[in-house]
C-alpha positions as CSV (number, residue, x, y, z in Angstrom):
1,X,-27.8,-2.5,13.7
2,X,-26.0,-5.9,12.9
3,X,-26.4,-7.7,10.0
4,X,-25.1,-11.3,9.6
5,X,-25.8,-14.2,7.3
6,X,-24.7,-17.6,7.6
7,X,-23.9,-19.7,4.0
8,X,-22.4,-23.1,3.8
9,X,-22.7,-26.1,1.7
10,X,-25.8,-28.4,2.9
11,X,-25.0,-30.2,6.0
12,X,-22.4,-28.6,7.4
13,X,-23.9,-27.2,10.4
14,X,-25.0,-22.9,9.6
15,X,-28.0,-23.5,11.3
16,X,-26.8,-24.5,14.6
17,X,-23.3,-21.9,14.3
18,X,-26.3,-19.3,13.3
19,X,-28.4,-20.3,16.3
20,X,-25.4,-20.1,18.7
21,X,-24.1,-16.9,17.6
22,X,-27.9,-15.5,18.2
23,X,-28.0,-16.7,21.6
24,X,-24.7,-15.5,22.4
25,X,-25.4,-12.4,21.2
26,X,-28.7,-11.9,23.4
27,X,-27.2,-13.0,26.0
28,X,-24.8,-9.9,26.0
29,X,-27.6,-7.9,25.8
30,X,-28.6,-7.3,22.3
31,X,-32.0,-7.4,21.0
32,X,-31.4,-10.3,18.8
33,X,-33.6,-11.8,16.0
34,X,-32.6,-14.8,14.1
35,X,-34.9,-16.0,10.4
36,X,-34.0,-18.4,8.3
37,X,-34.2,-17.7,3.7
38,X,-34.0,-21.5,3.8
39,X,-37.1,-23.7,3.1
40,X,-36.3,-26.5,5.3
41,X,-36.6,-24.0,8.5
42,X,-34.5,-26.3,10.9
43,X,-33.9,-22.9,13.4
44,X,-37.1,-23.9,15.5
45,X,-35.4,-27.3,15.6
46,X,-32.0,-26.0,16.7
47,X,-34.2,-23.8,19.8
48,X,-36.3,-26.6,20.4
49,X,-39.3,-24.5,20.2
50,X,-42.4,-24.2,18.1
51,X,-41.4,-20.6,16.1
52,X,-44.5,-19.1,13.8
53,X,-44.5,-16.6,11.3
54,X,-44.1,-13.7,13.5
55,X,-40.8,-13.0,16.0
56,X,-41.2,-15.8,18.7
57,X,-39.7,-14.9,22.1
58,X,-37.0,-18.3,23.0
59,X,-35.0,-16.3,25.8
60,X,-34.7,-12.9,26.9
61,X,-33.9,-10.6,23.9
62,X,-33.5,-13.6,21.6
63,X,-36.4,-14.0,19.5
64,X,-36.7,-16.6,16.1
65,X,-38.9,-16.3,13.2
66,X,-39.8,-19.0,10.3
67,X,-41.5,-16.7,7.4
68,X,-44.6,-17.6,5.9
69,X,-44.4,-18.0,2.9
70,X,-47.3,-18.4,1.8
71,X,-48.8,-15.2,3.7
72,X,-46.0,-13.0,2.6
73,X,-47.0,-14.1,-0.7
74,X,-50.5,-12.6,-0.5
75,X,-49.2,-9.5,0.5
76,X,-46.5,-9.0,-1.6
77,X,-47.2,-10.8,-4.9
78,X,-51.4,-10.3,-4.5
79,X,-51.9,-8.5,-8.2
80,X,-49.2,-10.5,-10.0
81,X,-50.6,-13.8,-8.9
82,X,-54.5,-13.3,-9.9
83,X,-53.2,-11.7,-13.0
84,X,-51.3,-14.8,-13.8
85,X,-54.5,-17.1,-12.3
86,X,-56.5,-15.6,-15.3
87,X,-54.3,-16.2,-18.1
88,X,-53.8,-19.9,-16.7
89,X,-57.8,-19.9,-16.9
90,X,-58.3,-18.4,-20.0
91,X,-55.7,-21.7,-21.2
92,X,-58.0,-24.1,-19.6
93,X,-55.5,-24.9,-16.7
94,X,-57.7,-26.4,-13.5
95,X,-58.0,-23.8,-10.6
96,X,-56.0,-26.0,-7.9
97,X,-53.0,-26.8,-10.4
98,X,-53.2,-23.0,-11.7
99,X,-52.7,-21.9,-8.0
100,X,-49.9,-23.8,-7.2
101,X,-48.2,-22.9,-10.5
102,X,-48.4,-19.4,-9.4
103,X,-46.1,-20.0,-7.1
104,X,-42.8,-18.7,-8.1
105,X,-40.0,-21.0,-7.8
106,X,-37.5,-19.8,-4.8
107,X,-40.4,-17.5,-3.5
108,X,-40.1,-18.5,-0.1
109,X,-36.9,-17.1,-0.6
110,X,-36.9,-14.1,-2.0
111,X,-40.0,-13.4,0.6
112,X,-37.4,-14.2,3.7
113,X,-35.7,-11.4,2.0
114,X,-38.7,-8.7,2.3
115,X,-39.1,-9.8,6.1
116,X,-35.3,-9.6,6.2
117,X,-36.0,-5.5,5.3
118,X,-39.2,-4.8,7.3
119,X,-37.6,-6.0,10.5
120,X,-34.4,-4.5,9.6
121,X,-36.4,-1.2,9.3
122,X,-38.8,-1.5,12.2
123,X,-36.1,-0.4,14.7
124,X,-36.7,-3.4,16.7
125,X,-33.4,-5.0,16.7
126,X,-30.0,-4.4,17.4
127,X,-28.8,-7.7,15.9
128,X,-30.4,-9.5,12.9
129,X,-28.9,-13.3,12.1
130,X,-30.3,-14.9,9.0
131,X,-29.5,-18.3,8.2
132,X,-29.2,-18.5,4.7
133,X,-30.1,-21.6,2.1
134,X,-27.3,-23.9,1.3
135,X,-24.6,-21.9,-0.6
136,X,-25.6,-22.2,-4.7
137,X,-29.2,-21.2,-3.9
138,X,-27.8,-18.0,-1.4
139,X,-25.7,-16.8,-4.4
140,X,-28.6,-16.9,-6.7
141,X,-30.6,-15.1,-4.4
142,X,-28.4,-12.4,-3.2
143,X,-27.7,-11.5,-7.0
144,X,-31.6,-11.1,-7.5
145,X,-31.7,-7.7,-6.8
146,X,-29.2,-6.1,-8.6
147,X,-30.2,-8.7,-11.7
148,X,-33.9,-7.0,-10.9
149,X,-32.6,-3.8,-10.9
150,X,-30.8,-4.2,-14.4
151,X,-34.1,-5.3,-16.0
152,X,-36.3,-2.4,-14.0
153,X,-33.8,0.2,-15.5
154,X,-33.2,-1.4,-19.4
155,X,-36.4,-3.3,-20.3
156,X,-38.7,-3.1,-18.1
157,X,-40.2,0.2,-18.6
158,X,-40.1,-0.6,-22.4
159,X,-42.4,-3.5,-22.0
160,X,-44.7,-1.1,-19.9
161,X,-45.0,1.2,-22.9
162,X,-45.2,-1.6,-25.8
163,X,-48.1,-3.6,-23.6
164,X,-50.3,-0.3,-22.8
165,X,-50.2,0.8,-26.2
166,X,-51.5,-2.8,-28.0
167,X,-53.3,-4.0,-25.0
168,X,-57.0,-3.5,-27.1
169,X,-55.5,-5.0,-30.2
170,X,-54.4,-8.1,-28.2
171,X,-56.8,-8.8,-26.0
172,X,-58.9,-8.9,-28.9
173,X,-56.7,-10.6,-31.1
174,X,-55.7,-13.6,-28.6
175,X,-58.2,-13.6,-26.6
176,X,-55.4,-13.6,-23.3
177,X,-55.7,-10.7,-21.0
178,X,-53.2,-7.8,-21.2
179,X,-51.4,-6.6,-17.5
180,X,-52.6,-3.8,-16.0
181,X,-51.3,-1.0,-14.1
182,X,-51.5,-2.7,-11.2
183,X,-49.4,-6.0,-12.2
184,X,-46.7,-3.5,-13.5
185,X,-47.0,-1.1,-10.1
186,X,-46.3,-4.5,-7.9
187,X,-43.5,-5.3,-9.9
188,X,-42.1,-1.8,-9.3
189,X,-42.6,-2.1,-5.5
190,X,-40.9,-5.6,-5.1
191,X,-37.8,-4.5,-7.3
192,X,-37.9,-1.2,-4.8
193,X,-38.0,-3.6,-2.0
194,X,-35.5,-5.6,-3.1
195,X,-33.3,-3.2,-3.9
196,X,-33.6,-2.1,-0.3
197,X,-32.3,-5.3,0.3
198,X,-29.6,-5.3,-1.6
199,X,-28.8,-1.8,0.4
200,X,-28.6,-3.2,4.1
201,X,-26.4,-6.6,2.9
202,X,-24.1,-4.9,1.2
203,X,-23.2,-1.7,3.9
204,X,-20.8,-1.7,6.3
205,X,-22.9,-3.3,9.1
206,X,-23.7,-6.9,7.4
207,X,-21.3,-9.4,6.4
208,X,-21.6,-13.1,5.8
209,X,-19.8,-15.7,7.3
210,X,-19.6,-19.1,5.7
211,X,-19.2,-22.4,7.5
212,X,-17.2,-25.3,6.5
213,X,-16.5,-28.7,8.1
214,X,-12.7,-29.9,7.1
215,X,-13.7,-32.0,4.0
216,X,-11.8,-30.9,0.4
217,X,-15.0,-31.2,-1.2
218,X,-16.4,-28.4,1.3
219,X,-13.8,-26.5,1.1
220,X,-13.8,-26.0,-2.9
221,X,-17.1,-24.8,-2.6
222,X,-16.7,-22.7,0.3
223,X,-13.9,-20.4,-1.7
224,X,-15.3,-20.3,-5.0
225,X,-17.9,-18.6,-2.5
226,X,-15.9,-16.4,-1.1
227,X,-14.9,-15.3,-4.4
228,X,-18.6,-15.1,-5.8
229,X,-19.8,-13.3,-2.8
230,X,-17.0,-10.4,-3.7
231,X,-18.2,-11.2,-6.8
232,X,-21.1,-9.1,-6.1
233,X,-20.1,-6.8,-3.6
234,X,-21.1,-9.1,-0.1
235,X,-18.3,-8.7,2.5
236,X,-17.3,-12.3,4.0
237,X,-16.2,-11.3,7.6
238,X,-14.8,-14.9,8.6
239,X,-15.3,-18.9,8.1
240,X,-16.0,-21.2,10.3
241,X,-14.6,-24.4,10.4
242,X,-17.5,-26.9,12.0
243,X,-17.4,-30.6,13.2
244,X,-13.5,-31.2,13.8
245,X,-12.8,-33.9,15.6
246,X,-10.9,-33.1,19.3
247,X,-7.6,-35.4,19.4
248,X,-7.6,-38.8,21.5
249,X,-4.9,-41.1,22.3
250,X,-5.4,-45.0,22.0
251,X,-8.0,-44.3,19.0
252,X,-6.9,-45.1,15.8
253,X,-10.4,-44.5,14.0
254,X,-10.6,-41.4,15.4
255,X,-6.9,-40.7,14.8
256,X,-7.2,-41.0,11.1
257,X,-10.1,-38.2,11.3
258,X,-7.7,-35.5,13.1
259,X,-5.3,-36.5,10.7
260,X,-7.0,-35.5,7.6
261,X,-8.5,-32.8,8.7
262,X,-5.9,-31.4,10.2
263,X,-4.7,-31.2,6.2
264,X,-7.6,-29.4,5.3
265,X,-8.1,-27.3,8.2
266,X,-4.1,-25.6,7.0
267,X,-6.0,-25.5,3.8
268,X,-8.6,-23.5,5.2
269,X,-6.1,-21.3,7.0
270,X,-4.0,-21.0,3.7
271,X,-6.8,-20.3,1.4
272,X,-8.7,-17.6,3.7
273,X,-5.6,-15.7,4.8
274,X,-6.6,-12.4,6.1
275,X,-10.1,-13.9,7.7
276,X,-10.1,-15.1,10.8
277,X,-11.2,-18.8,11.0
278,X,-12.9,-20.1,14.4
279,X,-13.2,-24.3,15.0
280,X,-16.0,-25.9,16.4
281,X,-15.3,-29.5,18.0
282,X,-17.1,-32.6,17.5
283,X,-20.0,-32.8,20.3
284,X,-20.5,-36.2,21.4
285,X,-24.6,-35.2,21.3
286,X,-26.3,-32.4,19.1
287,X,-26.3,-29.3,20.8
288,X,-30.5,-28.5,21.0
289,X,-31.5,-25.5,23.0
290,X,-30.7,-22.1,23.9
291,X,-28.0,-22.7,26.3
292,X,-26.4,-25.3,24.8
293,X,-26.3,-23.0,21.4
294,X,-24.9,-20.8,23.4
295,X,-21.9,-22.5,25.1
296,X,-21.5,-24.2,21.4
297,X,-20.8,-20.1,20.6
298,X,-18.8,-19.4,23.5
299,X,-16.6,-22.2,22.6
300,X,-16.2,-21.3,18.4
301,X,-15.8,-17.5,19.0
302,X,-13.6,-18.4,22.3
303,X,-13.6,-14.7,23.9
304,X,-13.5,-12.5,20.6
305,X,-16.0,-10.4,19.6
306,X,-18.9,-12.3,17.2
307,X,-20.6,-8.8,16.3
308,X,-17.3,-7.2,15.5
309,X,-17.8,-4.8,12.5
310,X,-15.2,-5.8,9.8
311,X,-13.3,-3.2,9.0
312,X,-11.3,-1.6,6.2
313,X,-12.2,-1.2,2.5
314,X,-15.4,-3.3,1.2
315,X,-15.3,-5.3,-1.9
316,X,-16.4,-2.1,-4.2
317,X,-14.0,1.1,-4.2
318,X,-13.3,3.7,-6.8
319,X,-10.0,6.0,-6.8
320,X,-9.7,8.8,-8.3
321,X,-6.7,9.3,-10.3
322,X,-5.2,12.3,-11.9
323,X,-6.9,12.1,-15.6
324,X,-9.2,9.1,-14.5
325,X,-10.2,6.6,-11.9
326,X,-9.6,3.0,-10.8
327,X,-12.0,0.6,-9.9
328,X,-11.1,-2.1,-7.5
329,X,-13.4,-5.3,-6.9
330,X,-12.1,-8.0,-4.5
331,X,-12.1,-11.1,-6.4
332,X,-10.0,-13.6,-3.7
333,X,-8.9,-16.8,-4.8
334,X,-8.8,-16.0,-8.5
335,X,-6.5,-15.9,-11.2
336,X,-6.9,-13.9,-14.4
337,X,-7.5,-17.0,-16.2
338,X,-11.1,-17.1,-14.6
339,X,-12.0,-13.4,-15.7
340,X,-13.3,-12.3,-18.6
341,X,-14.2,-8.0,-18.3
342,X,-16.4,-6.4,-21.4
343,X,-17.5,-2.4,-21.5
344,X,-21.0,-2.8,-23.0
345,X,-22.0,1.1,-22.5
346,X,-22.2,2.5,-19.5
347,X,-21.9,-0.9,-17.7
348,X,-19.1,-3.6,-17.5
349,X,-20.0,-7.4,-17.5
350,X,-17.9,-9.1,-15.4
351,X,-17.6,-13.3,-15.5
352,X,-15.8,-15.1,-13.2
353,X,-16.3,-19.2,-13.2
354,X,-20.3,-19.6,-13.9
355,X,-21.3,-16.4,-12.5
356,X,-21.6,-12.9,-14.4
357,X,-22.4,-9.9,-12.7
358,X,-23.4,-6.4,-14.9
359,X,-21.8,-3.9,-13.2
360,X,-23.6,-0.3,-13.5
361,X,-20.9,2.4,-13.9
362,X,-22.0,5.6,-12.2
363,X,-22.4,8.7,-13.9
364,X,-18.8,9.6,-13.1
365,X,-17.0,6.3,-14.4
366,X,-19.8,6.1,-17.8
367,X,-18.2,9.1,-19.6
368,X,-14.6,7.0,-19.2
369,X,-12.7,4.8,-21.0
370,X,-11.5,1.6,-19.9
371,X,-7.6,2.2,-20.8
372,X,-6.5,-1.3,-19.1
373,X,-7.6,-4.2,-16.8
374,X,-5.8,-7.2,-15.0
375,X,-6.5,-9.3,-11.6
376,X,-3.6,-8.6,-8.9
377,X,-3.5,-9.1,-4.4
378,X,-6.6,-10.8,-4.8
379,X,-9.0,-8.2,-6.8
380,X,-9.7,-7.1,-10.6
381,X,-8.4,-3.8,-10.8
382,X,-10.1,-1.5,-14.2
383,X,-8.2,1.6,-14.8
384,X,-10.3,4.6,-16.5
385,X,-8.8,7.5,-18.4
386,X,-10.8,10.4,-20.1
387,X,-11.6,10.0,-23.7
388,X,-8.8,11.7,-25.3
389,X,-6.3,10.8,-23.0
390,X,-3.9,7.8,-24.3
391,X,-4.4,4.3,-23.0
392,X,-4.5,0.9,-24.0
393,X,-6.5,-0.3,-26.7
394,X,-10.1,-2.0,-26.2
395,X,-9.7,-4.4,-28.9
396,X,-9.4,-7.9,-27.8
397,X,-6.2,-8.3,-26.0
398,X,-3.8,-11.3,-26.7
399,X,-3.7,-14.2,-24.0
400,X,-2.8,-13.1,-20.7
401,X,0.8,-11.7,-19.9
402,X,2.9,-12.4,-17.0
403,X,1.8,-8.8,-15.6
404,X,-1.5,-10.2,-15.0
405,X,-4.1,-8.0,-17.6
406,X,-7.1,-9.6,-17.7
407,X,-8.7,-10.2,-21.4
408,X,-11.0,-7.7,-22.5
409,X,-13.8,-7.9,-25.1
410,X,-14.2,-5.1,-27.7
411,X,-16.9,-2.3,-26.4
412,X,-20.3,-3.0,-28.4
């Protein structure tokens, strides 16, 4: 099954390139179902069609789906949410406010992610296109699961022990009641979920492709996602570049327009080497509807395959090395400026820009030591000897050198 999500900066267009690569796709045949993990649901809009919370049929194998939240919400988040209700009472907070507050922020979201699983897992597709939220709020929710995950495995199971132990004495004490079993059993399943999730987006059958229209602005956002997306292990398969204005003679207006983005659009080229980048033109009216999705499709991918699996190595490898490993990341776009790399344990914390990702080592990689570190071609590369085999210090290395190591924090 196919597995492809569509980011972008707000406005640029991912809903309709989504909604076209769907229909193209079902029209070739596949069973195609296409969701949006963005709260303003414009997909219906795109189709032209009423869409509810189940699959709706909008053409032969083409089906689109608008979750509901607030139903996916009583199935999945049931105990948590009445346990929370109670303590809200308990503080005095009125019943319709305490409701609402309930709510967690971006849980409409994260929910479009659950659905995203139990329709990848029913068998009922051979093509799943998700239209993601606008870019910041896609990377926020794509590293939910291994941020989960990271909590589950360190404190969460802590917390479990600590609360069942003094739950008498503080109930008692402040009068607020204590989670039960059942809270911390929901919290296990949606972390198990989720983690599912994280499973199917990051294999060899998803990728994300992020549209762009030829604006500089755009397209500084739409590379520090490409690197953020490596960032945590999400293959970007290709870009495409939206809204570019088709040449015409005799006006100047419009001549300007190609102009400049004819400068960005090299930038594009320049800055994504290696991806392929497809161009969609200008429409003189908004393309609404199946078929005119689908020519809009036609016309981007212009005879190429759209549900091409990419190939070669993912973002995440490991080598192994005579006497140790090396762990590459694909960090594109980067220089080793941007990185900072710590060993805390048996995990490595990785910062690139705003974002930090704690990377688990496995088993193999833990018993390791980090012997050197530096950013070259485009990924962080973290070479592992065994413990008594000589290497480069951990201590805090001096400012970068020429060869590109990348400065390291002393293991805590």
């Amino acid at each position: 099954m196919r597995i492809l999500l569509f980011t972008g900066k707000g406005g640029v267009g991912k809903s309709t390139v989504a909604a076209g690569t769907a229909a193209l796709a079902a029209a070739a045949g596949h069973r195609t179902l296409v969701l949006s993990t963005d709260a303003a649901h414009s997909l219906a809009d795109a189709f032209g069609v009423t869409a509810g919370p189940e699959p709706t049929p909008v053409a032969p194998d083409l089906f689109v789906q608008q979750v509901d939240a607030q139903r996916k919400l009583q199935q999945s988040w049931t105990e948590v949410q009445h346990y929370l209700l109670s303590v809200l009472d308990v503080a005095g907070v009125d019943p319709v406010a305490a409701e609402e507050l309930t709510v967690l922020p971006g849980a409409e979201e994260v929910l479009a992610l659950l659905e995203l699983r139990q329709q990848a897992l029913s068998g009922r597709w051979d093509v799943v296109v998700v239209d993601c939220a606008p870019t910041a709020e896609t990377l926020r929710l794509l590293a939910l699961p291994e941020a989960l995950g990271w909590y589950m495995q360190r404190v969460f199971p802590a917390e479990r022990r600590i609360i069942k132990a003094l739950k008498p004495v503080l109930t008692r004490s402040v009068g607020v009641p204590m989670p039960g079993d059942n809270v911390f059993d929901a919290i296990e399943r949606l972390h198990a979920e989720l983690d599912e999730v994280r499973t199917l987006l990051s294999g060899p059958e998803a990728s994300v492709r992020v549209v762009l229209t030829p604006e500089k602005v755009v397209l500084a956002e739409a590379r520090r996602s490409w690197t953020h997306l490596s960032l945590f292990g999400y293959r970007v398969d290709g870009v495409v570049a939206n809204r570019v204005f088709p040449a015409a003679e005799g006006d100047d207006w419009r001549a300007g327009w190609v102009a400049a983005q004819a400068g960005v659009l090299e930038e594009v080229d320049q800055s994504f080497a290696g991806l392929p980048v497809w161009r969609s033109e200008y429409r003189p009216e908004e393309p609404v509807g199946v078929e005119a999705l689908r020519r809009l499709a036609e016309q981007v991918y212009a005879g190429t395959d759209p549900l091409a699996v990419p190939t070669g190595q993912g973002p995440f490898s490991v080598e192994r090395t005579v006497g140790g490993a090396v762990l590459r990341l694909a960090l594109p776009l980067v220089s080793r400026a941007e990185v900072d790399l710590a060993r805390n344990g048996d995990e490595l914390v990785l910062t690139v820009g705003s974002y930090r990702r704690l990377l688990t080592l496995p088993a193999g990689l833990a018993r390791l030591r980090v012997a050197g570190a530096r950013v070259v071609a485009g990924g962080l590369q973290v070479r592992f000897v065994e413990p008594d085999q000589p290497g480069q210090p951990t201590q805090p290395a001096q400012p970068a050198a020429p060869t590109g190591d990348v400065r390291r924090e002393a293991a805590r």
